[in-house]
DSSP file (Angstrom, degrees, kcal/mol; ACC not computed):
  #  RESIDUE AA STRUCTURE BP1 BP2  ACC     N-H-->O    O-->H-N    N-H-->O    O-->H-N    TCO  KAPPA ALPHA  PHI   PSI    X-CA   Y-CA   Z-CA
    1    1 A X              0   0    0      0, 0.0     2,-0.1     0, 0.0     5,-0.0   0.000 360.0 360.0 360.0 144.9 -137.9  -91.3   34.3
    2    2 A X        -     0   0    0      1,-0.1     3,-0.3     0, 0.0     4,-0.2  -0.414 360.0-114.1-104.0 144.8 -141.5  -90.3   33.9
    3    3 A X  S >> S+     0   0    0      1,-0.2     4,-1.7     2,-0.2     3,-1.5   0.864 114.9  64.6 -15.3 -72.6 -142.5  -89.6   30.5
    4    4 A X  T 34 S+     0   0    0      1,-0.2     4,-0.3     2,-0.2    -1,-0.2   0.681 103.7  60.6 -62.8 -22.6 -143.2  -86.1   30.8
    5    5 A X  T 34 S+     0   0    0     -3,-0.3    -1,-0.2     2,-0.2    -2,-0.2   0.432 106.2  45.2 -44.8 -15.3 -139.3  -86.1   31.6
    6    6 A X  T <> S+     0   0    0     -3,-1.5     4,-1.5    -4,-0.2    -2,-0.2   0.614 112.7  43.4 -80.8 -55.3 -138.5  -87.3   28.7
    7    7 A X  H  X S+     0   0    0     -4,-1.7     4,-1.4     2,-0.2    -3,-0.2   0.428 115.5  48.2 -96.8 -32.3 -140.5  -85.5   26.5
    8    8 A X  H  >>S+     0   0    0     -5,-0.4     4,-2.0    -4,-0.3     5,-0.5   0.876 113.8  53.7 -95.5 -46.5 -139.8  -82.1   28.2
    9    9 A X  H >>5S+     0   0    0      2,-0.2     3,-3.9     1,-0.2     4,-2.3   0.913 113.2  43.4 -37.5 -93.6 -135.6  -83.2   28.1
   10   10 A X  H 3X5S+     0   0    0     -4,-1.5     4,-2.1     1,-0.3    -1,-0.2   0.805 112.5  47.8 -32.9 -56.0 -135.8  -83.9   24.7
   11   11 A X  H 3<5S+     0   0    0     -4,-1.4    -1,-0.3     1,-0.2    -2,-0.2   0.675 108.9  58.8 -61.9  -9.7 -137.8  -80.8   23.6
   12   12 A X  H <<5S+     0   0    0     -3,-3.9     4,-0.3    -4,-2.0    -1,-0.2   0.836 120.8  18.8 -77.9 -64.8 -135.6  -78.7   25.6
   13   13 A X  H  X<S+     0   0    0     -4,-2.3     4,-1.8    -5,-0.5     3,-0.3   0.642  79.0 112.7 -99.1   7.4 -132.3  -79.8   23.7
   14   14 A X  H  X S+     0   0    0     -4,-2.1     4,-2.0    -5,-0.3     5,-0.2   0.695  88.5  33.9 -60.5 -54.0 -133.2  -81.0   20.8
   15   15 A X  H  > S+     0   0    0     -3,-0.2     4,-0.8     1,-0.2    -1,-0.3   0.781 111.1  61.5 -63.7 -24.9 -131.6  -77.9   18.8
   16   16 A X  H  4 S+     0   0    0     -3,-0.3     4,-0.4    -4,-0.3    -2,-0.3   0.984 113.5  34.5 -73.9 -53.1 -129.0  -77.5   21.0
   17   17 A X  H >X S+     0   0    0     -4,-1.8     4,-1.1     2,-0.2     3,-0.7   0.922 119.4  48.9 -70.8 -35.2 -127.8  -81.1   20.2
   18   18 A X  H >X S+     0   0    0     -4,-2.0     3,-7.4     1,-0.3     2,-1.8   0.950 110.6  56.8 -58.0 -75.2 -128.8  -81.2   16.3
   19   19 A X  H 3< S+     0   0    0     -4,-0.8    -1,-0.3     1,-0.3    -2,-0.2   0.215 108.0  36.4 -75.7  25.9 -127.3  -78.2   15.9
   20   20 A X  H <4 S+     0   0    0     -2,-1.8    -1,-0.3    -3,-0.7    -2,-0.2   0.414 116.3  52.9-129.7 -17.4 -123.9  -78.7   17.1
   21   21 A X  H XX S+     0   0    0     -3,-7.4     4,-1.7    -4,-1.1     3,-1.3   0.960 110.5  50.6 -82.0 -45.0 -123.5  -82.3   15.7
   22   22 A X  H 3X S+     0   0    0     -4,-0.6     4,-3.0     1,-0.3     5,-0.1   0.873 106.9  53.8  -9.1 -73.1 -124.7  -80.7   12.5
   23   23 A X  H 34 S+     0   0    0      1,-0.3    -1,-0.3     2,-0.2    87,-0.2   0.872 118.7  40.7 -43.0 -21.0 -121.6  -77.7   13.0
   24   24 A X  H <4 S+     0   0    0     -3,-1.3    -1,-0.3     1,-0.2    -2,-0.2   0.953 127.6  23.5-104.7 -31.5 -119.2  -80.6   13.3
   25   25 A X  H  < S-     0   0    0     -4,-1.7    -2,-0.2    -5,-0.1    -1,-0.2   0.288  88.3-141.7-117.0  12.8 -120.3  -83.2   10.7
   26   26 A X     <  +     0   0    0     -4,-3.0     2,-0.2    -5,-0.3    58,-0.2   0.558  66.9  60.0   3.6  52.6 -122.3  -81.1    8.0
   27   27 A X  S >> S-     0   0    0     -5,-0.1     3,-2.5    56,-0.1     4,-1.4  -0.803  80.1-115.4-177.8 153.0 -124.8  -82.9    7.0
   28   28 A X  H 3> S+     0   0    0      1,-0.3     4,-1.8    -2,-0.2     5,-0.1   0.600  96.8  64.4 -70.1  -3.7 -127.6  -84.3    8.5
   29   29 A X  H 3> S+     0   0    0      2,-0.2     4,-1.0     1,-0.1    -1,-0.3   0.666 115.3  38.7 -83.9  -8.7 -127.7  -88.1    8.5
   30   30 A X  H <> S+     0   0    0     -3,-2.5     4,-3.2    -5,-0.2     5,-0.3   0.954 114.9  50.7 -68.8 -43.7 -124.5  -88.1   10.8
   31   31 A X  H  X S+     0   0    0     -4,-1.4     4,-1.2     1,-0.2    -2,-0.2   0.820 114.2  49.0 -83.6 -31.9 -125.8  -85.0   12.8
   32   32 A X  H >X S+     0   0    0     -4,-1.8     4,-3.8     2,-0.2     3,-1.5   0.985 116.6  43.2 -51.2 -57.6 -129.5  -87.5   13.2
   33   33 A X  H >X S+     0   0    0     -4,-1.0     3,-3.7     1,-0.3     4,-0.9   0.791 115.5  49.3 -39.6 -62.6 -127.4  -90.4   14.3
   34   34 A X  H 3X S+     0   0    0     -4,-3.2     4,-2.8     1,-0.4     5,-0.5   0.750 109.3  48.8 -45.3 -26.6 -125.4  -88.1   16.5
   35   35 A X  H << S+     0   0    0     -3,-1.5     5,-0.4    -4,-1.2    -1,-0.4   0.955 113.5  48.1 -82.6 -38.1 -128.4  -86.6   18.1
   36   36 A X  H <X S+     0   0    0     -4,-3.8     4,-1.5    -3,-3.7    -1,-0.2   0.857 107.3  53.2 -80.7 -17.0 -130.0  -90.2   18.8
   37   37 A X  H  X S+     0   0    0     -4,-0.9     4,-1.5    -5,-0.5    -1,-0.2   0.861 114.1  43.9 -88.7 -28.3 -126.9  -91.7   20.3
   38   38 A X  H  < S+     0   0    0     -4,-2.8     5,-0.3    -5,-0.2    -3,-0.1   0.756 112.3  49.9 -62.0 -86.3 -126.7  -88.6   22.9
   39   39 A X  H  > S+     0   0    0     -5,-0.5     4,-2.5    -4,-0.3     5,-0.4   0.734 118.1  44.7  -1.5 -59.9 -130.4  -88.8   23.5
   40   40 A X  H >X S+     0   0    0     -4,-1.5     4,-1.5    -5,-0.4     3,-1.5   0.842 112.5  45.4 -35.5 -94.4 -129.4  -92.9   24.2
   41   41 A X  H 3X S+     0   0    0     -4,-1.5     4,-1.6     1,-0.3     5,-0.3   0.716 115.9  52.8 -87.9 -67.8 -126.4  -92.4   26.3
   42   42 A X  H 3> S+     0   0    0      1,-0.2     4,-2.0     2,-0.2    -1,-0.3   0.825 114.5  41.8 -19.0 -60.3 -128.9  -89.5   28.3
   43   43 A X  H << S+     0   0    0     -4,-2.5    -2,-0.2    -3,-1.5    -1,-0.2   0.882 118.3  42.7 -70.6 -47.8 -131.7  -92.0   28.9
   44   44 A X  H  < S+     0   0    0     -4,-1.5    -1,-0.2    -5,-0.4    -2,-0.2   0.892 116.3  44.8 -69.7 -28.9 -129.7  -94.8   29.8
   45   45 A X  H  < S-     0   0    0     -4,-1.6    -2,-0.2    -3,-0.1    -3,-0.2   0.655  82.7-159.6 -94.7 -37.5 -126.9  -92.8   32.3
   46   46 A X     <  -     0   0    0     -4,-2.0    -3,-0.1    -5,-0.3    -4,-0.1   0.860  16.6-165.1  47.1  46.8 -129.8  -91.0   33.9
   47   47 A X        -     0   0    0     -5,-0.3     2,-0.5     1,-0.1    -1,-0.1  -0.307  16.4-142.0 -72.3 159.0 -127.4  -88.3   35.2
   48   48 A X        -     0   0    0      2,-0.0     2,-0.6     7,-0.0    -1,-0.1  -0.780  18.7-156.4-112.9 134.3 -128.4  -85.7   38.0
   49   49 A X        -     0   0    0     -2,-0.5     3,-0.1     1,-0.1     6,-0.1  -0.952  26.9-135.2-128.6 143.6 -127.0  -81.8   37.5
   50   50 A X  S    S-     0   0    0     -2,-0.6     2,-0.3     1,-0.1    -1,-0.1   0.844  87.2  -4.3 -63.1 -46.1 -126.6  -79.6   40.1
   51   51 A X  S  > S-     0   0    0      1,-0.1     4,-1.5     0, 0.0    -1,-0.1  -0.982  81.1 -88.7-149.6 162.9 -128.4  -76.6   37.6
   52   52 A X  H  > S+     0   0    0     -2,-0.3     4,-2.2     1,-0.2     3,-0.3   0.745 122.0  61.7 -42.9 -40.9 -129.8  -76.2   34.0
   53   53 A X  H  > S+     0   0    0      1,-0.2     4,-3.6     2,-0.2     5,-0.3   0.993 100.0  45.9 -22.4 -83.7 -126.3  -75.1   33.1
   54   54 A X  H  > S+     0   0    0      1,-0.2     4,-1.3     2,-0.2    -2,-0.2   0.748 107.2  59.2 -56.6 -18.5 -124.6  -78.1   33.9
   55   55 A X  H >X S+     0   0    0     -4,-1.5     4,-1.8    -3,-0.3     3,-0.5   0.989 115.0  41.2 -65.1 -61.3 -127.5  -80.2   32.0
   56   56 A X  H 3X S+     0   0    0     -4,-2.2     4,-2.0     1,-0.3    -2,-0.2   0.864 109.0  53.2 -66.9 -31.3 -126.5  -78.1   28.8
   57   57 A X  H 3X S+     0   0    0     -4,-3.6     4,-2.5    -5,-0.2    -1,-0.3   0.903 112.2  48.2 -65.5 -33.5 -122.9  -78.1   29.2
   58   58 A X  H <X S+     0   0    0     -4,-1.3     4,-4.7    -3,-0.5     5,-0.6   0.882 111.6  47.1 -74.5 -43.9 -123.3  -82.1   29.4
   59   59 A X  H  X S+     0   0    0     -4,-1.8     4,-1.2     2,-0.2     5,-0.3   0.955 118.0  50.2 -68.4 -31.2 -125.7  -82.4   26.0
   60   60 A X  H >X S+     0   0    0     -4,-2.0     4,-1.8    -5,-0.2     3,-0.7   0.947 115.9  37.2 -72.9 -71.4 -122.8  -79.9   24.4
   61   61 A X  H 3< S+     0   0    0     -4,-2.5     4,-0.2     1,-0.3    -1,-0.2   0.710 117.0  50.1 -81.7 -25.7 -119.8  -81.9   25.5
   62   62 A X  H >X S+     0   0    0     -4,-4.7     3,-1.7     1,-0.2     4,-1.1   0.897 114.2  48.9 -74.2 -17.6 -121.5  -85.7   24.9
   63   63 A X  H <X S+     0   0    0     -4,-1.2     4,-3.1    -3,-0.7    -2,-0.2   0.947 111.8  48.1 -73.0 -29.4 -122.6  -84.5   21.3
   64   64 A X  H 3X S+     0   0    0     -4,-1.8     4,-0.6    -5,-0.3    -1,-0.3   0.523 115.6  45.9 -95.6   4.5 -119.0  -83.2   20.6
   65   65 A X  H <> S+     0   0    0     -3,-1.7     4,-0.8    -4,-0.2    -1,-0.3   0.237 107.6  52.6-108.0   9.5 -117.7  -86.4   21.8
   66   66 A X  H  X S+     0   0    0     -4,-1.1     4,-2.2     2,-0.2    -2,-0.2   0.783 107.0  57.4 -96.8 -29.5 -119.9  -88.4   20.0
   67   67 A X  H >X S+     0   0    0     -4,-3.1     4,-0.9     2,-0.2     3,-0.6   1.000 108.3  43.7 -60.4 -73.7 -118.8  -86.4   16.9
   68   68 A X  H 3X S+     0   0    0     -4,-0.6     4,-2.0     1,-0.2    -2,-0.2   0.858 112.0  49.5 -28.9 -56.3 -115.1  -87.2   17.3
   69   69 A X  H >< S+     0   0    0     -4,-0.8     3,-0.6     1,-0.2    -1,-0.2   0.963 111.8  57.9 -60.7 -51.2 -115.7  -91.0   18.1
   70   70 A X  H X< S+     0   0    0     -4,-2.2     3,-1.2    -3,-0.6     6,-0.7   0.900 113.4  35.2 -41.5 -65.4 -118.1  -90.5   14.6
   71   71 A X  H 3< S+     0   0    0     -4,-0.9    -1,-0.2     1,-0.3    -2,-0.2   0.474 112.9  61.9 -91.2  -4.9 -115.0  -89.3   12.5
   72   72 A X  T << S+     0   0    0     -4,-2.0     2,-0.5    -3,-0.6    -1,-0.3  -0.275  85.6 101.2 -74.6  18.9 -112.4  -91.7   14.4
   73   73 A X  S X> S-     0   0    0     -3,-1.2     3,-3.8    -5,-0.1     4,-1.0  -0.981  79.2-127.4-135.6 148.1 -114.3  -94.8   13.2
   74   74 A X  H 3> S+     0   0    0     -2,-0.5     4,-0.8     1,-0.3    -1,-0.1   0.834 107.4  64.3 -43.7 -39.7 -113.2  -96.9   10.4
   75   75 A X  H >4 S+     0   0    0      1,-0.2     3,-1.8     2,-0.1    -1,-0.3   0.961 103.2  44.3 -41.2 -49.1 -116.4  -96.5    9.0
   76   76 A X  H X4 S+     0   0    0     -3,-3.8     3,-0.7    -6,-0.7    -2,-0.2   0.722 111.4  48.5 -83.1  -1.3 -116.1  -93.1    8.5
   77   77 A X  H 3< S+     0   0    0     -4,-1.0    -1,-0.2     1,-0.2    -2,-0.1   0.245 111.0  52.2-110.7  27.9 -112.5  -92.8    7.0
   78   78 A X  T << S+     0   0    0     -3,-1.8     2,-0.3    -4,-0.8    -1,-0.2  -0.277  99.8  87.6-132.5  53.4 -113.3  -95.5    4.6
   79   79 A X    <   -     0   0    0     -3,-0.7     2,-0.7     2,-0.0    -4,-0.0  -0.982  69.0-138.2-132.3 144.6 -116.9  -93.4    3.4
   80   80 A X        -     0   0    0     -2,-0.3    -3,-0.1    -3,-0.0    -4,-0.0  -0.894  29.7-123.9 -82.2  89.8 -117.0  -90.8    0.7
   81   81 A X        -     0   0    0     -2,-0.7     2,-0.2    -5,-0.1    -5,-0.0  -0.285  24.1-120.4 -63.9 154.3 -119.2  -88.0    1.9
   82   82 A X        -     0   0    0      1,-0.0     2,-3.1   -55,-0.0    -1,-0.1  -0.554  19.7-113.2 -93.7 162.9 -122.0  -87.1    0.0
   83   83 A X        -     0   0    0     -2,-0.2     2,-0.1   -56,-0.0   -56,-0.1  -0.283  53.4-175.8 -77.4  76.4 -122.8  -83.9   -1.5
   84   84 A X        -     0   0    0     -2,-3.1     2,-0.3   -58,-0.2    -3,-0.0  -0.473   5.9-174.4 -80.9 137.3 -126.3  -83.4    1.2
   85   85 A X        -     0   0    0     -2,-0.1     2,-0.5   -58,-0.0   -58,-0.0  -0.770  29.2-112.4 -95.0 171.0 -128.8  -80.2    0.8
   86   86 A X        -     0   0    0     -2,-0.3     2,-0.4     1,-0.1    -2,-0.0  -0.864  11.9-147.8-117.8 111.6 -131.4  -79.8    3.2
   87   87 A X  S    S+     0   0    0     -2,-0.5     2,-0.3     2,-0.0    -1,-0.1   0.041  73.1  54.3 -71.6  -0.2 -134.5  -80.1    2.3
   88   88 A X  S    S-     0   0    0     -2,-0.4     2,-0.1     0, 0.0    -2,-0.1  -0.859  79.8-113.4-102.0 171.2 -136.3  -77.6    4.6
   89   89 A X        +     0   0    0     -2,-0.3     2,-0.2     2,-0.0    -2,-0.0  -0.536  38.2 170.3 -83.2 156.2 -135.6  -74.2    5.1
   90   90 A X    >   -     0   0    0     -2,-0.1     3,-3.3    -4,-0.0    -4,-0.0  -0.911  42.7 -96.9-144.9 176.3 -134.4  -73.1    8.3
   91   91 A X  T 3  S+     0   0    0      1,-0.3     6,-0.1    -2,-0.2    -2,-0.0   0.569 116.2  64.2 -58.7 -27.1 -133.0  -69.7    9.6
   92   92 A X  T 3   +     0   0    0      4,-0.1     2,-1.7     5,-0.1    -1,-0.3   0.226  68.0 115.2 -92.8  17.0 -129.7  -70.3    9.3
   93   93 A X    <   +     0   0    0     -3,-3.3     2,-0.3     4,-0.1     3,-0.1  -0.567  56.3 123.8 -72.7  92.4 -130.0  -70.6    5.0
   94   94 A X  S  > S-     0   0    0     -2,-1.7     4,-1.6     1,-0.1     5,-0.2  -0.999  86.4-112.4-143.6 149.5 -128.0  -67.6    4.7
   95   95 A X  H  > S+     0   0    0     -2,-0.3     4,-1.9     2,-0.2     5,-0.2   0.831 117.9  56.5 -57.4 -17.3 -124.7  -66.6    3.0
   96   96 A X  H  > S+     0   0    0      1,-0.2     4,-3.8     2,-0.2     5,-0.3   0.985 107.5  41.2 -63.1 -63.1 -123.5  -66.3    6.9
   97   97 A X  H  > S+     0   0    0      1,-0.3     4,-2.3     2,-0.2    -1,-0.2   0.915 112.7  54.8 -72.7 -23.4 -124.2  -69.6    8.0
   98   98 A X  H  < S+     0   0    0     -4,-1.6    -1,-0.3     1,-0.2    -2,-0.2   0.927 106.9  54.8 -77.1 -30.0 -122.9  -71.4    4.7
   99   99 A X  H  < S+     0   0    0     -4,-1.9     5,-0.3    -5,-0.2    -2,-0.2   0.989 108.5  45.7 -80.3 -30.9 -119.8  -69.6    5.2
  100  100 A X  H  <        0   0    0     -4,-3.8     4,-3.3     1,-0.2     9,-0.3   0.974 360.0 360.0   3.2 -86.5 -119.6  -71.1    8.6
  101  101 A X     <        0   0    0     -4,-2.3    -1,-0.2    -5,-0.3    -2,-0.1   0.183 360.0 360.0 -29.0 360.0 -120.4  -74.2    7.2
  102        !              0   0    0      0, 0.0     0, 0.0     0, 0.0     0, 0.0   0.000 360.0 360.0 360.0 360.0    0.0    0.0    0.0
  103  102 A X              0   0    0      0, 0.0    -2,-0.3     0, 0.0     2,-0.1   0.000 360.0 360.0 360.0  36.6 -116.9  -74.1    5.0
  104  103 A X        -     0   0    0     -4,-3.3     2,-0.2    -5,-0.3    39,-0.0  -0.539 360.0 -79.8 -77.5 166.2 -114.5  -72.8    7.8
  105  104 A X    >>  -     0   0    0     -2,-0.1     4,-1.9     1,-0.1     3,-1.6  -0.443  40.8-113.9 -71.5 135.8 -112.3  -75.5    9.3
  106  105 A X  H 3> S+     0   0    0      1,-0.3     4,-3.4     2,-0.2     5,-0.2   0.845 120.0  55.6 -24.2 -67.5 -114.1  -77.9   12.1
  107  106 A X  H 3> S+     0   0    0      2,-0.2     4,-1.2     1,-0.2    -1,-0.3   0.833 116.8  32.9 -63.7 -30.1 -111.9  -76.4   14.7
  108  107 A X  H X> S+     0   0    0     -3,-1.6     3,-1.1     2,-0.1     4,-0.9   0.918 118.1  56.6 -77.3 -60.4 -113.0  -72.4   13.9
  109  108 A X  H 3X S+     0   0    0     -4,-1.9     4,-0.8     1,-0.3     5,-0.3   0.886 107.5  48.0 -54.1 -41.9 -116.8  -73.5   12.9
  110  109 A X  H 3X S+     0   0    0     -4,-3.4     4,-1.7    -5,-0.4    -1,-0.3   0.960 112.9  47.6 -55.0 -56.9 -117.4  -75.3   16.4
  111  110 A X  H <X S+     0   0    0     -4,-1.2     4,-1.2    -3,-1.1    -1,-0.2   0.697 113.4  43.0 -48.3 -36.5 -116.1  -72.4   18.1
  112  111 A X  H  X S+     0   0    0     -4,-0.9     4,-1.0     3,-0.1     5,-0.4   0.963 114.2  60.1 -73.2 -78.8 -118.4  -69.5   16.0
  113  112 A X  H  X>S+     0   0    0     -4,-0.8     5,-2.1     1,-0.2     4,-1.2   0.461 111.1  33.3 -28.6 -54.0 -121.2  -72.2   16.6
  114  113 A X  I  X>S+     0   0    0     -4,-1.7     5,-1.1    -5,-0.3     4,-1.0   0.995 125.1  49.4 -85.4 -72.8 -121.1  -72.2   20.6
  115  114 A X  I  <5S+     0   0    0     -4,-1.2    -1,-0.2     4,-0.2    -2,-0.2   0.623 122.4  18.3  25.3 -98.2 -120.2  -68.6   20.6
  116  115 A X  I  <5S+     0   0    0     -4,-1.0    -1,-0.2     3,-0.1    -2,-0.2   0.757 132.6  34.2 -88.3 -48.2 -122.3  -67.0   18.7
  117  116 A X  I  <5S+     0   0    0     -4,-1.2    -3,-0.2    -5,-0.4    -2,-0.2   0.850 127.9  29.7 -91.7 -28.2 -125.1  -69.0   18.2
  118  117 A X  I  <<S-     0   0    0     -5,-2.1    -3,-0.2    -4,-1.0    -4,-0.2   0.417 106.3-122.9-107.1   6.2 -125.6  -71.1   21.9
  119  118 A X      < +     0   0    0     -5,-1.1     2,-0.3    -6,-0.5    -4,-0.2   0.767  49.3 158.8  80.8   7.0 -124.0  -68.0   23.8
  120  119 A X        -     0   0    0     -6,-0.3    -1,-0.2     1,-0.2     5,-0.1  -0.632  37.8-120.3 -91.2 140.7 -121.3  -69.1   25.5
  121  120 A X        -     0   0    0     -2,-0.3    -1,-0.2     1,-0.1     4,-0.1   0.202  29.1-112.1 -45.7 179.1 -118.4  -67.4   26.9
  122  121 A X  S >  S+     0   0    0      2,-0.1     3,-4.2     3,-0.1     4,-0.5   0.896 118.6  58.3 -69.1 -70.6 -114.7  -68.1   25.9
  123  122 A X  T >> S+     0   0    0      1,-0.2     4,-1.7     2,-0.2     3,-1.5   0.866 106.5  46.3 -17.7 -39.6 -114.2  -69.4   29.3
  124  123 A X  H 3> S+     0   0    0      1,-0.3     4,-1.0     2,-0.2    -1,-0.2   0.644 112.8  43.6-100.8   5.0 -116.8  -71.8   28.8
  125  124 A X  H <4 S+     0   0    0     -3,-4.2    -1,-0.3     2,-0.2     6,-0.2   0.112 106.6  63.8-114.3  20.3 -115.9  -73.3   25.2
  126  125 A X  H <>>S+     0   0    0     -3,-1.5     4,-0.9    -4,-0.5     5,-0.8   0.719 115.0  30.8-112.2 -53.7 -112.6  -73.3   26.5
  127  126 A X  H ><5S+     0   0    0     -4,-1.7     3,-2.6    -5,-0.2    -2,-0.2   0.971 114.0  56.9 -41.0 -92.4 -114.2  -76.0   29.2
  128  127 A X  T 3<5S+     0   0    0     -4,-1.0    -1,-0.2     1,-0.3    -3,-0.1   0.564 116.9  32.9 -56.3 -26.7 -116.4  -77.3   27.3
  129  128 A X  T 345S-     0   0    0      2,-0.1    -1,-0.3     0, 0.0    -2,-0.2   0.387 105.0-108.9-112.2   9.7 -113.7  -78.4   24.5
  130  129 A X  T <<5S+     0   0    0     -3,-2.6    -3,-0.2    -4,-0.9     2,-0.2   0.607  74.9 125.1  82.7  14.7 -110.6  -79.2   26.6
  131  130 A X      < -     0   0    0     -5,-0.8    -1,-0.2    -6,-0.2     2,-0.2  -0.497  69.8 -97.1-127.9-157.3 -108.6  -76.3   25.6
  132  131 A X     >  -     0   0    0      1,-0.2     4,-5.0    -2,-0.2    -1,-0.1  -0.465  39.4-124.5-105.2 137.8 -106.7  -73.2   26.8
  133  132 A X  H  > S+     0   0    0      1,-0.2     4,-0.6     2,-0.2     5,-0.2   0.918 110.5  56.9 -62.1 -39.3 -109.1  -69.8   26.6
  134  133 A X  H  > S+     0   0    0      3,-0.2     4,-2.6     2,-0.1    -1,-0.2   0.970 102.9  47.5 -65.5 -31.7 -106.4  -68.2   24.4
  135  134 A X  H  > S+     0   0    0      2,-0.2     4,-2.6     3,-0.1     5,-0.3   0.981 114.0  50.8 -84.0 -47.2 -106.3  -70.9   21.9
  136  135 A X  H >< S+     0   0    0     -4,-5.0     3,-6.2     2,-0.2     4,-0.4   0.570 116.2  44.6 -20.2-109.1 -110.6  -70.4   22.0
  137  136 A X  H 3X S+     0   0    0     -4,-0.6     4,-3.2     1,-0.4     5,-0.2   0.405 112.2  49.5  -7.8 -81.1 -109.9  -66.7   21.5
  138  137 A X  H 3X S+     0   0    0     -4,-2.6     4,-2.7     2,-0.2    -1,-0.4   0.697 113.0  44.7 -15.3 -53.4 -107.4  -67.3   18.9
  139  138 A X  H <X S+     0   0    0     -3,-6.2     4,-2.9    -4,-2.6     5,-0.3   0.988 114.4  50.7 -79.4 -53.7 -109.7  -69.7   16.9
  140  139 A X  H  > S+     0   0    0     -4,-0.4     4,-1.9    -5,-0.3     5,-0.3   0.886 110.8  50.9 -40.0 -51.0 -112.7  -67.2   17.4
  141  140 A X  H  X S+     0   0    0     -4,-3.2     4,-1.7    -5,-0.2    -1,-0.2   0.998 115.5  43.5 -66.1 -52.3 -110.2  -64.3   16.0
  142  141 A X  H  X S+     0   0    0     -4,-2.7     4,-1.1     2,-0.2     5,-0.3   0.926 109.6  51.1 -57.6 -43.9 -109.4  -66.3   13.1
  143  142 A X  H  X S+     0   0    0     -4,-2.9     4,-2.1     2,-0.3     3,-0.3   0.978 108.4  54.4 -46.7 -55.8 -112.7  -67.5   12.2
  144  143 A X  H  X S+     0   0    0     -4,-1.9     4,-2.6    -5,-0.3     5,-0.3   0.876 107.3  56.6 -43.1 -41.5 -113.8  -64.1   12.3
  145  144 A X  H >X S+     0   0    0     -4,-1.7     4,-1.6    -5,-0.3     3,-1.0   0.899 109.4  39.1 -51.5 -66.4 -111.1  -63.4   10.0
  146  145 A X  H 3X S+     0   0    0     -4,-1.1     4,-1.8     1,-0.3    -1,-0.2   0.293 109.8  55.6-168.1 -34.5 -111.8  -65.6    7.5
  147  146 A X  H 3X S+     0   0    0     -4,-2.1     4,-1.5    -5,-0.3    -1,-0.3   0.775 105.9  55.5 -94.1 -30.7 -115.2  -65.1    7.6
  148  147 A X  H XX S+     0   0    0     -4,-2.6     3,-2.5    -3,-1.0     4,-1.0   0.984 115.1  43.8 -49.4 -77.4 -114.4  -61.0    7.0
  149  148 A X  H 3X S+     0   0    0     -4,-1.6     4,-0.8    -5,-0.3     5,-0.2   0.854 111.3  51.1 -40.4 -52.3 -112.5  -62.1    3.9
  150  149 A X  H 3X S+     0   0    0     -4,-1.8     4,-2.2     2,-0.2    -1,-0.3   0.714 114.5  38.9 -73.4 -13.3 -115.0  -64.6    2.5
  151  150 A X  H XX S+     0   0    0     -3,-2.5     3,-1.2    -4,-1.5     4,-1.0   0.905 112.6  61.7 -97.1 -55.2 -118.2  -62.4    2.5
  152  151 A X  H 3< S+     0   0    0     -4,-1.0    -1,-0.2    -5,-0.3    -2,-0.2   0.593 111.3  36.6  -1.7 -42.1 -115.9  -59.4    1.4
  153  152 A X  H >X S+     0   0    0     -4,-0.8     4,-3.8     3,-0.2     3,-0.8   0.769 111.8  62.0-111.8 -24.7 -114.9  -61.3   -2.1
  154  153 A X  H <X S+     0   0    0     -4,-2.2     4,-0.6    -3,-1.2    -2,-0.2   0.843 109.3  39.7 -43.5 -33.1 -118.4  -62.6   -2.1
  155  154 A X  H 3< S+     0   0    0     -4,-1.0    -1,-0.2     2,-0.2    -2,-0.2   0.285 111.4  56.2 -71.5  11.7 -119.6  -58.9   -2.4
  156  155 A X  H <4 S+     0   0    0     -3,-0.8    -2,-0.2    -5,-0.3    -3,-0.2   0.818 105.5  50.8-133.6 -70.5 -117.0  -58.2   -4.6
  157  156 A X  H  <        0   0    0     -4,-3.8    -2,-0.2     1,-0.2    -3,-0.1   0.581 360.0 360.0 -74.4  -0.7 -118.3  -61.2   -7.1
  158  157 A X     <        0   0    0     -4,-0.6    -1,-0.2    -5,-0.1    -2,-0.1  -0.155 360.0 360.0 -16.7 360.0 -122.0  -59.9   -7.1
């Protein structure tokens, strides 16, 4: 791989990846590791995709299996997390995205791909091994939940 392949790869997904190991592990020295071990696994694997699609769908689905393997090793279920802000601003500091942030893994992943990387139900229904109604479902609930929380947030203001 050429440099300028490399370099253009990376700068190409480089949000896409942070920001879904982020959604899954909430806070950012897992969501760095996570992002270097895809980036690894990429470099080393060299795979060829049939279109820019299939390239993203592949950086979505190793990061979100690199997150599971993360929170299925011993390390991490004998670690305390710590209590992480982040020390620049970014676009998503909003009461929206923190309430994201404290939905259950299985809704926040779903609003993440969704809303913020654009994907169809079909295609997080792929992309996470499950049945487009239970997508739908977790997407209806999230939404729910997320209705409720900014609701009693106005409500304590």
């Amino acid at each position: 791989m050429a440099e300028k392949d490399v370099i253009y790869t990376i700068e190409r997904y480089k949000n896409t990846v942070f920001k879904v190991a982020f959604t899954y592990c909430k806070n950012r020295s897992d969501a760095d590791d996570i992002f270097q071990e895809v980036f690894l696994r990429y470099f080393k694997k060299k795979p060829v995709f049939a279109d820019e699609v299939h390239e993203k769908a592949w950086f979505i689905r190793v990061t979100i299996n690199c997150c599971k393997k993360l929170f299925f090793s011993s390390w991490f279920k004998k670690t305390a997390p710590l209590d992480e802000t982040i020390a620049f601003e970014t676009m998503e500091e909003s009461e929206l995205f923190y309430s994201v942030m404290e939905l259950p893994l299985k809704y926040r992943a779903v609003v993440h791909l969704f809303y913020y990387e654009d994907y169809s139900i079909k295609e997080i229904a792929e992309l996470t091994n499950q049945k487009e109604t239970t997508v739908s479902t977790q997407l209806q609930r999230a939404r729910q939940l997320l209705r409720t929380k900014l609701k009693e947030e106005l409500l304590y203001e």
